[in-house]
HTML snippet that shows the backbone in 3Dmol.js (N, CA, C, O; Angstrom):
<script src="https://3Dmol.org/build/3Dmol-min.js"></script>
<div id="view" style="width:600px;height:400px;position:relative"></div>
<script>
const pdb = `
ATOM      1  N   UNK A   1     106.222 106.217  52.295  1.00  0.00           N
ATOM      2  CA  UNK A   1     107.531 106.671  51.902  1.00  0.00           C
ATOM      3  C   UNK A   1     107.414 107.416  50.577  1.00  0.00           C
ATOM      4  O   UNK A   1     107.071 106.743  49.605  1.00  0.00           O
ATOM      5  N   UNK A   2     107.650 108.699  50.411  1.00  0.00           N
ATOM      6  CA  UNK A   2     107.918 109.154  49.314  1.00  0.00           C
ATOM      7  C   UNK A   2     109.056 109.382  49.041  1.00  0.00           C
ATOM      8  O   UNK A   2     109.893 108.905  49.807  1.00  0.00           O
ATOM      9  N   UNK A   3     109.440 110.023  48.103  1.00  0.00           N
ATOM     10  CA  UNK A   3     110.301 109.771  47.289  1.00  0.00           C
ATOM     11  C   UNK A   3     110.479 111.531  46.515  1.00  0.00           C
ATOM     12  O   UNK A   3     109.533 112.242  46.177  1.00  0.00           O
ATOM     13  N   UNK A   4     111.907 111.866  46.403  1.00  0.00           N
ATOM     14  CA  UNK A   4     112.231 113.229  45.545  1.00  0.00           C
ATOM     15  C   UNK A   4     111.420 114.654  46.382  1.00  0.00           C
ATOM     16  O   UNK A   4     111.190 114.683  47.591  1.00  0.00           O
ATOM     17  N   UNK A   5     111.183 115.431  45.692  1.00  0.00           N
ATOM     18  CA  UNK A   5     109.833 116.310  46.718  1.00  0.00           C
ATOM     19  C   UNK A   5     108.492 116.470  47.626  1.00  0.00           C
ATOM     20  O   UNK A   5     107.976 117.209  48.464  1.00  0.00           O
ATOM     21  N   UNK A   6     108.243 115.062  46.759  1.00  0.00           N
ATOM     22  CA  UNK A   6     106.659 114.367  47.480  1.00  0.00           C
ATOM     23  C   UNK A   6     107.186 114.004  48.625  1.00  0.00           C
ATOM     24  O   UNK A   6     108.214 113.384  48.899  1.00  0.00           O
ATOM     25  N   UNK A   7     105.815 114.768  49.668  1.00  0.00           N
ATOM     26  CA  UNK A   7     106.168 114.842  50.831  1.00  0.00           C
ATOM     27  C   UNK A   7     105.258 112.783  51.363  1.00  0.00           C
ATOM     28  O   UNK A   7     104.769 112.047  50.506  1.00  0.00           O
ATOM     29  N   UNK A   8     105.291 112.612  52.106  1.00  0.00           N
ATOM     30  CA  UNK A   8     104.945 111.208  52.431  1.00  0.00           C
ATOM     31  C   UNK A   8     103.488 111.008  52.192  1.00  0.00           C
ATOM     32  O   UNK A   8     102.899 112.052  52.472  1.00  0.00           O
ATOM     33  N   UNK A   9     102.881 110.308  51.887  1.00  0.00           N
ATOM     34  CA  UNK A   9     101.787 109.727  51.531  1.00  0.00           C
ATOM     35  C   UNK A   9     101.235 110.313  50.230  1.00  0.00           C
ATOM     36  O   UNK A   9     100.074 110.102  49.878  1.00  0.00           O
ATOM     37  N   UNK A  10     102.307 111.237  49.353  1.00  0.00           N
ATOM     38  CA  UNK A  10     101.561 111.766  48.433  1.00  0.00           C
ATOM     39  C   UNK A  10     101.268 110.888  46.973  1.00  0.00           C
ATOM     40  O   UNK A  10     100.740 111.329  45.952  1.00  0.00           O
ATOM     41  N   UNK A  11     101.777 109.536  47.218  1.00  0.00           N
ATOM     42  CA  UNK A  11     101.350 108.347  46.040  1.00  0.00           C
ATOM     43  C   UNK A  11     100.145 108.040  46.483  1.00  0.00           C
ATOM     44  O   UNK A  11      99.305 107.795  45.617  1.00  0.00           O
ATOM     45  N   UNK A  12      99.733 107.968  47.911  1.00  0.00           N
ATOM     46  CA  UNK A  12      98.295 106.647  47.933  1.00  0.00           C
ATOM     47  C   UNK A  12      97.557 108.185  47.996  1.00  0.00           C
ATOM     48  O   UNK A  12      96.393 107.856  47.766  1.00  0.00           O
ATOM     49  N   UNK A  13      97.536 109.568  48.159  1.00  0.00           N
ATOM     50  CA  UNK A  13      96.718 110.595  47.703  1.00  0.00           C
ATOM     51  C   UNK A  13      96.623 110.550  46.452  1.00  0.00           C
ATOM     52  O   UNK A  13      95.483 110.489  45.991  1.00  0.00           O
ATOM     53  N   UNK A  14      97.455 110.560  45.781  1.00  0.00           N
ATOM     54  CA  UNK A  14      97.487 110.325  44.171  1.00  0.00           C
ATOM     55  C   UNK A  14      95.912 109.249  43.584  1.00  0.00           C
ATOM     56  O   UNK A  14      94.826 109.425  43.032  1.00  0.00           O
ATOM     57  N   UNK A  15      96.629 108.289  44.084  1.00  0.00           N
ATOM     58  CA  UNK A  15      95.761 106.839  43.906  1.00  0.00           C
ATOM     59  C   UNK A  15      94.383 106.939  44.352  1.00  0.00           C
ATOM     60  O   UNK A  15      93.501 106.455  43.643  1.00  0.00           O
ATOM     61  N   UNK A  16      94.115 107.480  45.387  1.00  0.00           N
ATOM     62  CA  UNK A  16      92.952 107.349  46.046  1.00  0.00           C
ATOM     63  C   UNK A  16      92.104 108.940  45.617  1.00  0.00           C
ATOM     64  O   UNK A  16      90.936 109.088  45.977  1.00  0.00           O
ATOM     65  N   UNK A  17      92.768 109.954  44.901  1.00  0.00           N
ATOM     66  CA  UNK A  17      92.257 110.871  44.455  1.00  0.00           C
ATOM     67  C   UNK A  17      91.338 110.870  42.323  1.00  0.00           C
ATOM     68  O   UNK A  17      90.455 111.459  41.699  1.00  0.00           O
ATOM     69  N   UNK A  18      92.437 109.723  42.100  1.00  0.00           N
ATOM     70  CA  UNK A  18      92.140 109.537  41.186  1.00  0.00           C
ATOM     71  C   UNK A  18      91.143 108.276  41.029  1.00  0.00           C
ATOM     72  O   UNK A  18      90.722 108.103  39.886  1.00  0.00           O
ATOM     73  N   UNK A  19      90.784 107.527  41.851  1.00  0.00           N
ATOM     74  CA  UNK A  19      89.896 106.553  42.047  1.00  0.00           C
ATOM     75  C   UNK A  19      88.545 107.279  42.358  1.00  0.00           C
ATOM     76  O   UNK A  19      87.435 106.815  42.096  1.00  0.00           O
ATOM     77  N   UNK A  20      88.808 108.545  42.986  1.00  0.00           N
ATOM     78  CA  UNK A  20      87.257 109.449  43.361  1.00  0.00           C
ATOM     79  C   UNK A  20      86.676 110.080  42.092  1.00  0.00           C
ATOM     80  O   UNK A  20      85.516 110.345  41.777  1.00  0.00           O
ATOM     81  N   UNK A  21      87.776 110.226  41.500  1.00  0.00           N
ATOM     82  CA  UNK A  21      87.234 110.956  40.016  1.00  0.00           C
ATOM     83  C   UNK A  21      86.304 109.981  39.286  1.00  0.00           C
ATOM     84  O   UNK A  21      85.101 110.065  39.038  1.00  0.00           O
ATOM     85  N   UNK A  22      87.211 109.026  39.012  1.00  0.00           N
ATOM     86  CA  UNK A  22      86.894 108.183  37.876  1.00  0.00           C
ATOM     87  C   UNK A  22      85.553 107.392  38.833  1.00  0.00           C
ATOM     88  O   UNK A  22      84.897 106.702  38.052  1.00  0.00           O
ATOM     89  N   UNK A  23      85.054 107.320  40.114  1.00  0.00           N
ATOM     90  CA  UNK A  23      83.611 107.061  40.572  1.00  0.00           C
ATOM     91  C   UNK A  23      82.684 107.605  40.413  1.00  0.00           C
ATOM     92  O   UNK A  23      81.557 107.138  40.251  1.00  0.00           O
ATOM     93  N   UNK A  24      83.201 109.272  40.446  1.00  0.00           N
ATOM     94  CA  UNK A  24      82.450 110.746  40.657  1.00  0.00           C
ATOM     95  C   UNK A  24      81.924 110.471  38.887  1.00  0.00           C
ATOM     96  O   UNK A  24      80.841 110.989  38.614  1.00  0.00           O
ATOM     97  N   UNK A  25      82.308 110.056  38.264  1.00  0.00           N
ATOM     98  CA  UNK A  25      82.524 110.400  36.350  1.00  0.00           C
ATOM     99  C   UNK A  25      81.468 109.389  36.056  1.00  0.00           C
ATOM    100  O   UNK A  25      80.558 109.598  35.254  1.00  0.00           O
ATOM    101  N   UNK A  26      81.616 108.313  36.716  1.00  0.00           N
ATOM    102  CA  UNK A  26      80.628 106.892  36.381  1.00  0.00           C
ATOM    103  C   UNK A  26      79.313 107.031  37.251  1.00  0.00           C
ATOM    104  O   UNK A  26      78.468 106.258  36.798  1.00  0.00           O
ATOM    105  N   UNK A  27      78.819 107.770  38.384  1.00  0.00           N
ATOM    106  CA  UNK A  27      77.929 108.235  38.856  1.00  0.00           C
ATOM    107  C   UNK A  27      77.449 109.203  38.073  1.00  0.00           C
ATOM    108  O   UNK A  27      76.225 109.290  37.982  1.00  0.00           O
ATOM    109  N   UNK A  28      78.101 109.924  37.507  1.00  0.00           N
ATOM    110  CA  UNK A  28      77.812 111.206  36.753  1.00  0.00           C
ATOM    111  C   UNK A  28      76.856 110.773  35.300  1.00  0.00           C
ATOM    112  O   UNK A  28      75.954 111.418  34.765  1.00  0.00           O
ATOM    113  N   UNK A  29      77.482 109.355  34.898  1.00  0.00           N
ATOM    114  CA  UNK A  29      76.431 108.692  33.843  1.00  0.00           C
ATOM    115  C   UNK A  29      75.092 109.100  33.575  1.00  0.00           C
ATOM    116  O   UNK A  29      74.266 108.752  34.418  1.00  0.00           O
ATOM    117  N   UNK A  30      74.782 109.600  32.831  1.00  0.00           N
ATOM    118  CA  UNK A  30      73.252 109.841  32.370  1.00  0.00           C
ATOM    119  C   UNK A  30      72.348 107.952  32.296  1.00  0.00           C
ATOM    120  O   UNK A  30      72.764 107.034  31.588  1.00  0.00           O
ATOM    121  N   UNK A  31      71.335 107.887  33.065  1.00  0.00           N
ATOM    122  CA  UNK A  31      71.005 106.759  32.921  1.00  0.00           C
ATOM    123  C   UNK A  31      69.678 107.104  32.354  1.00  0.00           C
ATOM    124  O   UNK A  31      68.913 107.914  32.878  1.00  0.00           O
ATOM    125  N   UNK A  32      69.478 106.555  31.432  1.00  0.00           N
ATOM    126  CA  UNK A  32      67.929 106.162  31.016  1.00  0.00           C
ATOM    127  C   UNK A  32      66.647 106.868  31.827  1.00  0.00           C
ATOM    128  O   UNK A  32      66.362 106.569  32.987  1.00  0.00           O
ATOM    129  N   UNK A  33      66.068 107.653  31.189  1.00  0.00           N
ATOM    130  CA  UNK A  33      64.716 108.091  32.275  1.00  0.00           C
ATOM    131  C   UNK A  33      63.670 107.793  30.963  1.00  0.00           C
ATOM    132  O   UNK A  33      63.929 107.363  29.839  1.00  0.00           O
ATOM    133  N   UNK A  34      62.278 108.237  31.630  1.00  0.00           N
ATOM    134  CA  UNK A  34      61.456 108.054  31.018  1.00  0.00           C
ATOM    135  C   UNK A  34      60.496 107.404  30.263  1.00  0.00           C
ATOM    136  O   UNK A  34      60.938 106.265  30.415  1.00  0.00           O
ATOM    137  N   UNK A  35      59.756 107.294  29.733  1.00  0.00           N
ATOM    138  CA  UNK A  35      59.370 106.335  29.082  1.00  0.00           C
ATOM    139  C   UNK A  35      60.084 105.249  27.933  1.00  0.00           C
ATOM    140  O   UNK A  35      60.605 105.739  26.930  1.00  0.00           O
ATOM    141  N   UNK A  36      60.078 103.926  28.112  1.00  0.00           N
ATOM    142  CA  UNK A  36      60.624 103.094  27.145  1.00  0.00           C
ATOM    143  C   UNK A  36      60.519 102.886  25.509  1.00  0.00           C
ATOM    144  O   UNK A  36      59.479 102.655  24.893  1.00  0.00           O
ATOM    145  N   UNK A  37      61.701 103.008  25.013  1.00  0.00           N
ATOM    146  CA  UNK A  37      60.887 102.697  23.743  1.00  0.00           C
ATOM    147  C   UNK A  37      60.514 101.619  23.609  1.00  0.00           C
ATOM    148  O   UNK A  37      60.847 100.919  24.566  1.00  0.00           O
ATOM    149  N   UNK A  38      59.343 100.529  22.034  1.00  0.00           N
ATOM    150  CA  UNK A  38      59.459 100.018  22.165  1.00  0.00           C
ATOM    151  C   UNK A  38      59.912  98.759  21.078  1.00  0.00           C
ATOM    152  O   UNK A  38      59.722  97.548  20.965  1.00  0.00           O
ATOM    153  N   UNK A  39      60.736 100.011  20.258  1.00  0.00           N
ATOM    154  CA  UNK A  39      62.031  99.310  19.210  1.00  0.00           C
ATOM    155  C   UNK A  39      63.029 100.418  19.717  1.00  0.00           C
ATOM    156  O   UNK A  39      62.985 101.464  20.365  1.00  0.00           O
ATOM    157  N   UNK A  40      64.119  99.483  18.958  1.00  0.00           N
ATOM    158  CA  UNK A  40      65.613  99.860  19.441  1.00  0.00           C
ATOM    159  C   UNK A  40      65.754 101.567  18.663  1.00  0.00           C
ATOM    160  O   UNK A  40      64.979 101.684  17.713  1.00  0.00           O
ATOM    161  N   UNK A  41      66.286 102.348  18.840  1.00  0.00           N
ATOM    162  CA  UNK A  41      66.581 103.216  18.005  1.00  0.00           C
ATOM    163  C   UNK A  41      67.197 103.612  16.825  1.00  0.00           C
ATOM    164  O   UNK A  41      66.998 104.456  15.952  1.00  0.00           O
ATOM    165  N   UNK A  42      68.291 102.433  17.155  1.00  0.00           N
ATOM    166  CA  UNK A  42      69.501 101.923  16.344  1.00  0.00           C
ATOM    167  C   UNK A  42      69.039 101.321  15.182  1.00  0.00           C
ATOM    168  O   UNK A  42      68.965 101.881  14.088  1.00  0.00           O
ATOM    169  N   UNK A  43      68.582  99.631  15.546  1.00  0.00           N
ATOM    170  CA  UNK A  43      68.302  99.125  14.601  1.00  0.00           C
ATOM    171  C   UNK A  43      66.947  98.461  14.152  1.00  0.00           C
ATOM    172  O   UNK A  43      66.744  97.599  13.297  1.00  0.00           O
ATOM    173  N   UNK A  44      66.161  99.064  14.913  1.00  0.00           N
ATOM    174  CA  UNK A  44      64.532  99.035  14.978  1.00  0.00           C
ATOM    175  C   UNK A  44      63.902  97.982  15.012  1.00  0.00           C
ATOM    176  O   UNK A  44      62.873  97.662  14.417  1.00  0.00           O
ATOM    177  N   UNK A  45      64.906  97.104  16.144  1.00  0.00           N
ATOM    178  CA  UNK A  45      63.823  95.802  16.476  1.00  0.00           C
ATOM    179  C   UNK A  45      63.524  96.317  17.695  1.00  0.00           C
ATOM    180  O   UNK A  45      63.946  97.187  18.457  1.00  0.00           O
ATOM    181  N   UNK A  46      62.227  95.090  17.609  1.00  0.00           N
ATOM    182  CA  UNK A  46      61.641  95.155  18.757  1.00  0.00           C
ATOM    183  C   UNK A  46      62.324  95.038  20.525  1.00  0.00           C
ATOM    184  O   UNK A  46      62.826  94.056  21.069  1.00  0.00           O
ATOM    185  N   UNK A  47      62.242  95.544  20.726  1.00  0.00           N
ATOM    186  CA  UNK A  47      62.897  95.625  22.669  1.00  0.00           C
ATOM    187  C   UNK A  47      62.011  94.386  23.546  1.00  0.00           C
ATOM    188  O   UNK A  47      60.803  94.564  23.697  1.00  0.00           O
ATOM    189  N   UNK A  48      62.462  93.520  23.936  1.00  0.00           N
ATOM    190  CA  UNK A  48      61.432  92.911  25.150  1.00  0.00           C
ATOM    191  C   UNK A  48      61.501  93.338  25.912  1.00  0.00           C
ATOM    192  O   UNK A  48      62.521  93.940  26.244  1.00  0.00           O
ATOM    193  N   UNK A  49      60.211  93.244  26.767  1.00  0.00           N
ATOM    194  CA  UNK A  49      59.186  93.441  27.397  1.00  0.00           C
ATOM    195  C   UNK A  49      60.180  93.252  28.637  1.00  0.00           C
ATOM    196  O   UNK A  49      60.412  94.405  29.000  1.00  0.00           O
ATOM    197  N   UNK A  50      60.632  92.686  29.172  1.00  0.00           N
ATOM    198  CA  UNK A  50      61.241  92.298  30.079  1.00  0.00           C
ATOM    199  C   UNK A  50      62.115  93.206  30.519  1.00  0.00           C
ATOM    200  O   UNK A  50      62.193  93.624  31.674  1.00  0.00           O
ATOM    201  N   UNK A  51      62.971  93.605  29.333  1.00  0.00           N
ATOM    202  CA  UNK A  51      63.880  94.600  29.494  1.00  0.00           C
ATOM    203  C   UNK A  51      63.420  96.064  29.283  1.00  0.00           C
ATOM    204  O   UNK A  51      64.172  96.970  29.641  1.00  0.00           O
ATOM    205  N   UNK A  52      61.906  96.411  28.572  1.00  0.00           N
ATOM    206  CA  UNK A  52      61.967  97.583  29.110  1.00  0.00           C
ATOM    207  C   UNK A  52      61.090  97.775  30.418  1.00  0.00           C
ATOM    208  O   UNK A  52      60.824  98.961  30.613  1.00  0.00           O
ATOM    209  N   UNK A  53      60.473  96.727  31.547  1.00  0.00           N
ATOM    210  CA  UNK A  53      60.212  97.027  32.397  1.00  0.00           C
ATOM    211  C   UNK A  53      61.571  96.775  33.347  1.00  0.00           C
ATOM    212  O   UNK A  53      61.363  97.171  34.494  1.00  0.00           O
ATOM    213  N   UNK A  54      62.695  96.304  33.182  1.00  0.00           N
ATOM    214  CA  UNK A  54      64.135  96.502  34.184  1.00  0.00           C
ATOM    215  C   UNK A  54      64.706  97.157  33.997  1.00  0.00           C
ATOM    216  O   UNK A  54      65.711  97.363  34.677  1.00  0.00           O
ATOM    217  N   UNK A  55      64.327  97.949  32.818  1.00  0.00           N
ATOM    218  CA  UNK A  55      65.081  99.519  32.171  1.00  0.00           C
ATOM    219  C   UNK A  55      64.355 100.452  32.435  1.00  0.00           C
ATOM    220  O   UNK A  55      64.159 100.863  31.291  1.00  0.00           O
ATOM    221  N   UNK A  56      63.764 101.151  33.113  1.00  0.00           N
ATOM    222  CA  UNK A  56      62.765 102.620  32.613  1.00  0.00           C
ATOM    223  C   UNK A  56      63.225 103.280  31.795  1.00  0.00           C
ATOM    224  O   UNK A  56      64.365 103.640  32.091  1.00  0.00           O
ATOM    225  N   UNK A  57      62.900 103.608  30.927  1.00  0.00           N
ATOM    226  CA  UNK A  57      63.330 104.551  29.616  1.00  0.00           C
ATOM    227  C   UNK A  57      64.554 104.167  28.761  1.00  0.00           C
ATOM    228  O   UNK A  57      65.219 105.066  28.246  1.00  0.00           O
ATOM    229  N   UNK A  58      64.943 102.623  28.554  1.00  0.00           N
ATOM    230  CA  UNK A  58      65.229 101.970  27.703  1.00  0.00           C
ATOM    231  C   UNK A  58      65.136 102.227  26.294  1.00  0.00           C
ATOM    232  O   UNK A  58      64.059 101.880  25.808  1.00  0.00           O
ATOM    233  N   UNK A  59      66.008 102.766  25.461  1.00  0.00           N
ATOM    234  CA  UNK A  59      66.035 103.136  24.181  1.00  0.00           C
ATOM    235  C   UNK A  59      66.677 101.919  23.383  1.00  0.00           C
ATOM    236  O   UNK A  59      66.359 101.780  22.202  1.00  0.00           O
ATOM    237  N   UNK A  60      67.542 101.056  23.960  1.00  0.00           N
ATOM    238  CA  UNK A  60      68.298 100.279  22.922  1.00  0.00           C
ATOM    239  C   UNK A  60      68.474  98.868  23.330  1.00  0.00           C
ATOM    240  O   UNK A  60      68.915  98.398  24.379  1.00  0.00           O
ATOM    241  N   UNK A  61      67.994  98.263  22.182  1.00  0.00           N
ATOM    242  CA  UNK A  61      68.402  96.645  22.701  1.00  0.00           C
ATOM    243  C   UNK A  61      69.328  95.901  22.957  1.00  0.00           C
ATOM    244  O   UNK A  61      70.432  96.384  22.704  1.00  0.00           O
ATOM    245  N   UNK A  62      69.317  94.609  23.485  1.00  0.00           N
ATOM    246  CA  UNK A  62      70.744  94.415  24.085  1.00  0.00           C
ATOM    247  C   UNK A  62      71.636  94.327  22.895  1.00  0.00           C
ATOM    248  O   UNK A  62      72.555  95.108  23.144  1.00  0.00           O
ATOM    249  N   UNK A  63      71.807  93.872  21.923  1.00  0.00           N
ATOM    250  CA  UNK A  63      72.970  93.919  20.867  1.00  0.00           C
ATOM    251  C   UNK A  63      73.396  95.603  20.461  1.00  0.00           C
ATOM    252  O   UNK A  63      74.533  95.889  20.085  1.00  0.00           O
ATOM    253  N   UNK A  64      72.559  96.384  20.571  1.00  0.00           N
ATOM    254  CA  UNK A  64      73.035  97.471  20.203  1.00  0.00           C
ATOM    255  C   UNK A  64      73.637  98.184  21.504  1.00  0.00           C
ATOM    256  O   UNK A  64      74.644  98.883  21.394  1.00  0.00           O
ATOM    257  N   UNK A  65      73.016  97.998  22.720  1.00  0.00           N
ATOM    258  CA  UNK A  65      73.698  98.730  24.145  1.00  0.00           C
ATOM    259  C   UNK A  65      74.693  97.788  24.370  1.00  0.00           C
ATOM    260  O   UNK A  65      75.478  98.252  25.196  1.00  0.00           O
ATOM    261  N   UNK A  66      75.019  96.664  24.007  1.00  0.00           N
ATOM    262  CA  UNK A  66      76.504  96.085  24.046  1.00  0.00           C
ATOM    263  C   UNK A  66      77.756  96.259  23.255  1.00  0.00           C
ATOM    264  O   UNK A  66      78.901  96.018  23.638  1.00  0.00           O
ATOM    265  N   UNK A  67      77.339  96.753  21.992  1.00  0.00           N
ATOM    266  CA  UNK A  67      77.831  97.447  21.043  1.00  0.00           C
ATOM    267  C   UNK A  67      78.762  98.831  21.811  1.00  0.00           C
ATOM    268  O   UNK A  67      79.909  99.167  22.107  1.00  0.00           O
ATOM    269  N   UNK A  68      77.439  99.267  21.859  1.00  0.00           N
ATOM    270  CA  UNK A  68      77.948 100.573  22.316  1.00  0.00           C
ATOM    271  C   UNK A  68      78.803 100.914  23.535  1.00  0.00           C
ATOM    272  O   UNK A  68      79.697 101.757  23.601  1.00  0.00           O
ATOM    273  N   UNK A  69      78.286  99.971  24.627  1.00  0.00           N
ATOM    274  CA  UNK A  69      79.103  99.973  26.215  1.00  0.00           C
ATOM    275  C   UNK A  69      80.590  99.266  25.880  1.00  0.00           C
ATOM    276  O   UNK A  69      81.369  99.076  26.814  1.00  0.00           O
ATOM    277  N   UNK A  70      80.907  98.932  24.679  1.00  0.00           N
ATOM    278  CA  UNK A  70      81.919  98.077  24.343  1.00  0.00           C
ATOM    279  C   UNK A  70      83.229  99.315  23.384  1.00  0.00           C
ATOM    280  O   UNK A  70      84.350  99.225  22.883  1.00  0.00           O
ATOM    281  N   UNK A  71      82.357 100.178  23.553  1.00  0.00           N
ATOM    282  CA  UNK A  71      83.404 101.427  22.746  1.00  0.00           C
ATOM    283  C   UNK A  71      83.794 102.218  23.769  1.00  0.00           C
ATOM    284  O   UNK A  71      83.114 102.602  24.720  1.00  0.00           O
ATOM    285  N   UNK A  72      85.317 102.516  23.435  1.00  0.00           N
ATOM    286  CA  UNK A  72      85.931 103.292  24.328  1.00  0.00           C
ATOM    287  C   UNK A  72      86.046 104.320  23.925  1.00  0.00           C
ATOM    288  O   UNK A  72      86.357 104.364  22.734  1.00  0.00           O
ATOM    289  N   UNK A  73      85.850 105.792  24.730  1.00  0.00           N
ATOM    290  CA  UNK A  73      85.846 107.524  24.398  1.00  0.00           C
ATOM    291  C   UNK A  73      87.234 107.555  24.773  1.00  0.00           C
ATOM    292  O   UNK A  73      87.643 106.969  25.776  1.00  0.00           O
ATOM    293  N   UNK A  74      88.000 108.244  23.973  1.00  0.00           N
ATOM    294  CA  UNK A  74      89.214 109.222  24.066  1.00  0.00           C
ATOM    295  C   UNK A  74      89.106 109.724  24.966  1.00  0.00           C
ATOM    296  O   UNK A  74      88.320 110.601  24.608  1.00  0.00           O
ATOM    297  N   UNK A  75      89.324 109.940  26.206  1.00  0.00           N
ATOM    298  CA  UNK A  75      90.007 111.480  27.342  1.00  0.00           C
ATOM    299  C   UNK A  75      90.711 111.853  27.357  1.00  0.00           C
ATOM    300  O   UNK A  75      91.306 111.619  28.409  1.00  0.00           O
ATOM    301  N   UNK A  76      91.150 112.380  26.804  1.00  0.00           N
ATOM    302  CA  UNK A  76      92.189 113.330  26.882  1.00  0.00           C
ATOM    303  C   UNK A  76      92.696 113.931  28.307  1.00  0.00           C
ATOM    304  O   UNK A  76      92.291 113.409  29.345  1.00  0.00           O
ATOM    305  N   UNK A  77      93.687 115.159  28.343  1.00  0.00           N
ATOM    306  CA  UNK A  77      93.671 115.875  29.023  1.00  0.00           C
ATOM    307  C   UNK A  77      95.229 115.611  29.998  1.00  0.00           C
ATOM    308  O   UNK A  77      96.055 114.798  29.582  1.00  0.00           O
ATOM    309  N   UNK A  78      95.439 116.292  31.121  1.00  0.00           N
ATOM    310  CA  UNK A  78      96.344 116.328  31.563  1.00  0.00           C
ATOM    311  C   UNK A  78      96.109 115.294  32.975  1.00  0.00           C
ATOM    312  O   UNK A  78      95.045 114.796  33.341  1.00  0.00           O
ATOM    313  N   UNK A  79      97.419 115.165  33.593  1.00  0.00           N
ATOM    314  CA  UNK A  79      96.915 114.397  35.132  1.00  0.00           C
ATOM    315  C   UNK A  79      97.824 115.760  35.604  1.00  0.00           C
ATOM    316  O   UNK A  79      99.042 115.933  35.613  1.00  0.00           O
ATOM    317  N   UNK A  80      96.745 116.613  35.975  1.00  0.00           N
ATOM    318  CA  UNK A  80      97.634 117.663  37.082  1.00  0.00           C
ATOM    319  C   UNK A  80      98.036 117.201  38.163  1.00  0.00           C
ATOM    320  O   UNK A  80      99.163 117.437  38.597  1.00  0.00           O
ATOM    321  N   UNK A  81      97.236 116.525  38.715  1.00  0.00           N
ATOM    322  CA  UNK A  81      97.823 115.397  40.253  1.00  0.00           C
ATOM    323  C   UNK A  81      99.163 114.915  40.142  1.00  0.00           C
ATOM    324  O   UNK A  81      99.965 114.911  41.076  1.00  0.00           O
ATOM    325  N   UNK A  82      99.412 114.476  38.883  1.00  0.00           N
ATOM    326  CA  UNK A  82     100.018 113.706  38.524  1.00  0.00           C
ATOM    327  C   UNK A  82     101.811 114.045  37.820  1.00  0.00           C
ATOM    328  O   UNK A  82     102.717 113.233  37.635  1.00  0.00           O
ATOM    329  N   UNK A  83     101.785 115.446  37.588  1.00  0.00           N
ATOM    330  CA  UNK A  83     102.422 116.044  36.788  1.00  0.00           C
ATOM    331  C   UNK A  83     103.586 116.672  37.443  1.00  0.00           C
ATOM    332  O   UNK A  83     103.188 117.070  38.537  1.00  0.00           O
ATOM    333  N   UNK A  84     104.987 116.981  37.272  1.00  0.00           N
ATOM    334  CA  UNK A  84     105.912 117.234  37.996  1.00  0.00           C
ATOM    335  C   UNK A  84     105.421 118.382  38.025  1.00  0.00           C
ATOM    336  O   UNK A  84     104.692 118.267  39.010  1.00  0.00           O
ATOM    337  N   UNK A  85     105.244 119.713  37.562  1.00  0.00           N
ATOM    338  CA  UNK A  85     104.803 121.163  36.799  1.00  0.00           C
ATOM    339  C   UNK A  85     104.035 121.136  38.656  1.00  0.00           C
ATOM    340  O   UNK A  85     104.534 121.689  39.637  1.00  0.00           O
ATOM    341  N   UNK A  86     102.703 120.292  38.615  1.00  0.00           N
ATOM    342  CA  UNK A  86     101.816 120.698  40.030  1.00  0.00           C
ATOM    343  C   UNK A  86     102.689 120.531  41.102  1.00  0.00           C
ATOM    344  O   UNK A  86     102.586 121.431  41.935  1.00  0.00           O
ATOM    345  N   UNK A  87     103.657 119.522  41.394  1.00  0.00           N
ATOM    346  CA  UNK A  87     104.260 119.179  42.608  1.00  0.00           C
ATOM    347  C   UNK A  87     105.021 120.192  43.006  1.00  0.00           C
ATOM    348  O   UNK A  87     104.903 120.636  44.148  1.00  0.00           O
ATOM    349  N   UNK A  88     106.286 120.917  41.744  1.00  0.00           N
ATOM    350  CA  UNK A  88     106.425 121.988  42.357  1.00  0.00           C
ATOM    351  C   UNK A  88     106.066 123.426  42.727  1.00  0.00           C
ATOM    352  O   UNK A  88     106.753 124.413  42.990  1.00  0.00           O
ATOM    353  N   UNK A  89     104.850 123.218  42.663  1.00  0.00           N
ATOM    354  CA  UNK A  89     104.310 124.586  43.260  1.00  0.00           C
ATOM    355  C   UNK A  89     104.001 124.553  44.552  1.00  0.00           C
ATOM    356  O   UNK A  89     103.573 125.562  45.111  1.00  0.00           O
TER     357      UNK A  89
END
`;
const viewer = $3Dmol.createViewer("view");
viewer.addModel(pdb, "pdb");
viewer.setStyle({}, {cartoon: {color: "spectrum"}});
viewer.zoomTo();
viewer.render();
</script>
């Protein structure tokens, strides 16, 4: 059921368009290649052994890659999907 101009199913397109992004964005992640270091970069302890053979190309130890996976980036930007401006065109 939609609602105003949206023609029917255009909420769970909404939903399910914006769920592809934000997968497409987290696949898109740069992961670790290469050789391991074998201190942190950050704060120049030593890395175990453990973790840089379950990491390949492991740069940072766990207190500092928890640190960091624990900060949130600004995005900005518009939801054109989302925006009255796209619907009526």
């Amino acid at each position: 059921m939609a609602g105003g101009w949206a023609r029917d199913g255009a909420v769970s397109e909404q939903i399910e368009a914006s769920i592809e992004d934000e997968l497409a964005r987290m696949k898109a992640r740069a992961q670790p290649q290469g050789e391991s270091a074998m201190c942190c970069v950050e704060c120049e302890e030593e890395i175990p052994e453990a973790r840089r053979r379950a990491i390949p190309g492991v740069k940072l130890c766990i207190d500092c890659a928890s640190a960091r996976d624990g900060r949130t980036e600004a995005r900005g930007g518009i939801n054109r999907r989302g925006s009255k401006d796209s619907q009526l065109k």
